[in-house]
N, C-alpha and C positions, 0 to 999 in steps of 0.2 A: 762124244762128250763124256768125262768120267760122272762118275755116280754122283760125288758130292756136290760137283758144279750144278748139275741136273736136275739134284733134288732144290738146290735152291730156286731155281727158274719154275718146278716145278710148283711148289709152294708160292712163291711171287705169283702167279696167273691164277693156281685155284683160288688164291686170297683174292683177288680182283675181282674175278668172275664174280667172284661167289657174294662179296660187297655189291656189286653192280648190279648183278640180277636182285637182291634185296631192296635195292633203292629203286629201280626200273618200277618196281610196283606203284609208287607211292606217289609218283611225280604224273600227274594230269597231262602234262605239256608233252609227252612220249606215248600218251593213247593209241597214238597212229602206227607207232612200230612196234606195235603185238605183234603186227602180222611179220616182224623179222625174228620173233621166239621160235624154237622148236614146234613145240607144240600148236602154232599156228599157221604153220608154213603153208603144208599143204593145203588149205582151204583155203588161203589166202593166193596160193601157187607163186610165193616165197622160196627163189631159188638160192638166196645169200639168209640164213638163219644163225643166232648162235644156239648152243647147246643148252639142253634142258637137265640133260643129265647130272647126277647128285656130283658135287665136287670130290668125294673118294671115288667115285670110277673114273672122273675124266684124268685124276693126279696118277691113281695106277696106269691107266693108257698113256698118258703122256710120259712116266719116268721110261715106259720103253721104248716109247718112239725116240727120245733124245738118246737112248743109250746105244739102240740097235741100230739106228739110222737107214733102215731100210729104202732102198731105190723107190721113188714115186710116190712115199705113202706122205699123207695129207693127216693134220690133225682138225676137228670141224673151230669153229668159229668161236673165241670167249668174248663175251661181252667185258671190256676191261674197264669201258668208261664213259663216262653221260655229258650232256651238255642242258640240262633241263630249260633253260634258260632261253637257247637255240631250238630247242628241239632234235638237239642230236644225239646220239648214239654210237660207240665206236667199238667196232670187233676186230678181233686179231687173230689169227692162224698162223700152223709153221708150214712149210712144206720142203721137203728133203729130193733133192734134184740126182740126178744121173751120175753125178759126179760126188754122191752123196757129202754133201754140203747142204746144211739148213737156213732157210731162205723165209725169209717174214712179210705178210703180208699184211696192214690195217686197212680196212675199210669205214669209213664215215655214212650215215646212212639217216634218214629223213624221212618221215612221211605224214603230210597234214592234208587240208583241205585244198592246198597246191596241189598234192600229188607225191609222187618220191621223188627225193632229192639224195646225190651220193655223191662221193670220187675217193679216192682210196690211193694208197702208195703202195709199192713191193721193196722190201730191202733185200739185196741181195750181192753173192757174193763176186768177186771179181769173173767176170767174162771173158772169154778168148774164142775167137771164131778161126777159123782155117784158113791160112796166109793165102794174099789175093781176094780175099773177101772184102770188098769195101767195108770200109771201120773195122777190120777184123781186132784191134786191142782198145777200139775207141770206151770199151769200160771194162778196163783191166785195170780198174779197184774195188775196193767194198764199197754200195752204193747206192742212192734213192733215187727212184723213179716217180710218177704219176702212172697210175693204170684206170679205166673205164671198164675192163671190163675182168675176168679171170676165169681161169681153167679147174675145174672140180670134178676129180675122179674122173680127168679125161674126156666131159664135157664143156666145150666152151661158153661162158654167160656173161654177157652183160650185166654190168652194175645197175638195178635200177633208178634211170631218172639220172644216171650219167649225162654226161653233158657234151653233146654232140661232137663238140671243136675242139675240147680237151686234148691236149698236143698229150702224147704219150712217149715219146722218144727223146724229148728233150723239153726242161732242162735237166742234168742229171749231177745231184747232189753226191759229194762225198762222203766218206763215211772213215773217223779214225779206230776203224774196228781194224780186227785181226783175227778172228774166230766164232766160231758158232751163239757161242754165249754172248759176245758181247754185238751182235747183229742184232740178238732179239732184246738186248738191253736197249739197244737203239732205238728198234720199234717200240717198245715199252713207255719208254723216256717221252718220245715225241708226242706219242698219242697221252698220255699220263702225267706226264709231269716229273721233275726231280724226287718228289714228296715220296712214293709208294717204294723208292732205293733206296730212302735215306739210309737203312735198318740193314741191308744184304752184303754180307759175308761173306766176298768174292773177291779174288784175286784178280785185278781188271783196271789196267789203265784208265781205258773206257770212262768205267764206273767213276774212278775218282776222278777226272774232271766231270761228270753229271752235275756233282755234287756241290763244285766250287763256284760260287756265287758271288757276286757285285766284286769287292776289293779282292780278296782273296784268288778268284779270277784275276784280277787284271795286275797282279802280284806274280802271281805264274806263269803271265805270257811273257811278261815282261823281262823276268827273269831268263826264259828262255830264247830270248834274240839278243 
């Protein structure tokens, strides 16, 4: 990913984060998922947390992880957005595959006098398995999943309070992405809202249909067939 795209992705998240953990405070009805902060993980033994860290270190980490895109590495968890209302809480990470390609993950996350509640998606990029492999192109495009549980530094953990029956393989949404930037737009978008792009200065397909809404929308499909 070039520098300036990066920086902008960059700045979108720490801006979220850094909104979200200030309002996480303030709201009663998310008492329960202290225990998914930093800062209370382990006591809590809190294997899905987000980040505690000041938003200039995690903007410095992240401008090099999108620029370097190193094999396997993981960035930890922002908190981007709340549901106070619900009781929910939603975190997002990147993670940079084999094929270094960066791959977005949101988890949804709960916890009240029910217990924890989760389920979470992965975006990710198009697929190809080794011919003769049953399904070997069955998602060979950019594309969402459901996941229960995920892989962290090459441990695998359950979501907690995942939901036993939760199909994971299907169904599998599409995605009219085309590159790094606009996967985690994707991610962004679904968990977030249109509102927090209005504002970014990216050259992206993607992005501009995000943005088109009610007529305006149905102006451009239309146009388009």
């Amino acid at each position: 990913m070039n520098k300036d795209v990066a920086q902008v992705i960059v700045k979108l998240l720490g801006k979220l984060h850094e909104a979200s953990s200030k309002a996480f405070a303030l709201h009663a009805s998310l008492s329960g998922c202290r225990k998914f902060m930093e800062d209370y993980a382990e006591a809590h033994d809190s294997q899905i947390f987000f980040s505690g860290e000041h938003t200039y270190a995690l903007n410095a980490k992240l401008i090099n992880f999108l620029t370097k895109k190193k094999k396997g590495s993981e960035t930890p968890y922002y908190l981007v957005d709340l549901e106070p209302s619900e009781g929910w809480i939603k975190l997002l990470r990147l993670v940079v595959t084999k094929h270094e390609h960066i791959n977005a993950e949101v988890v949804y996350l709960k916890s009240d006098e029910g217990g924890d509640k989760s389920f979470g998606f992965r975006y990710e990029h198009p697929e190809v398995f080794p011919k003769g492999t049953p399904g070997y192109d069955k998602h060979a495009f950019f594309h969402v999943q459901q996941i229960k549980r995920t892989t962290i530094n090459g441990v695998d953990i359950e979501l907690p309070g995942s939901i036993e029956w939760f199909p994971t393989s299907t169904p599998t949404f599409f995605m009219l992405a085309n590159c790094d930037h606009e996967l985690i737009l994707y991610a962004i978008h679904s968990a977030c809202g249109w509102e927090p792009l209005e504002d970014l200065r990216v050259e992206s397909f993607a992005h501009r249909r995000f943005l088109l809404r009610s007529d305006d929308a149905f102006l451009e499909y239309s146009a388009s067939i």
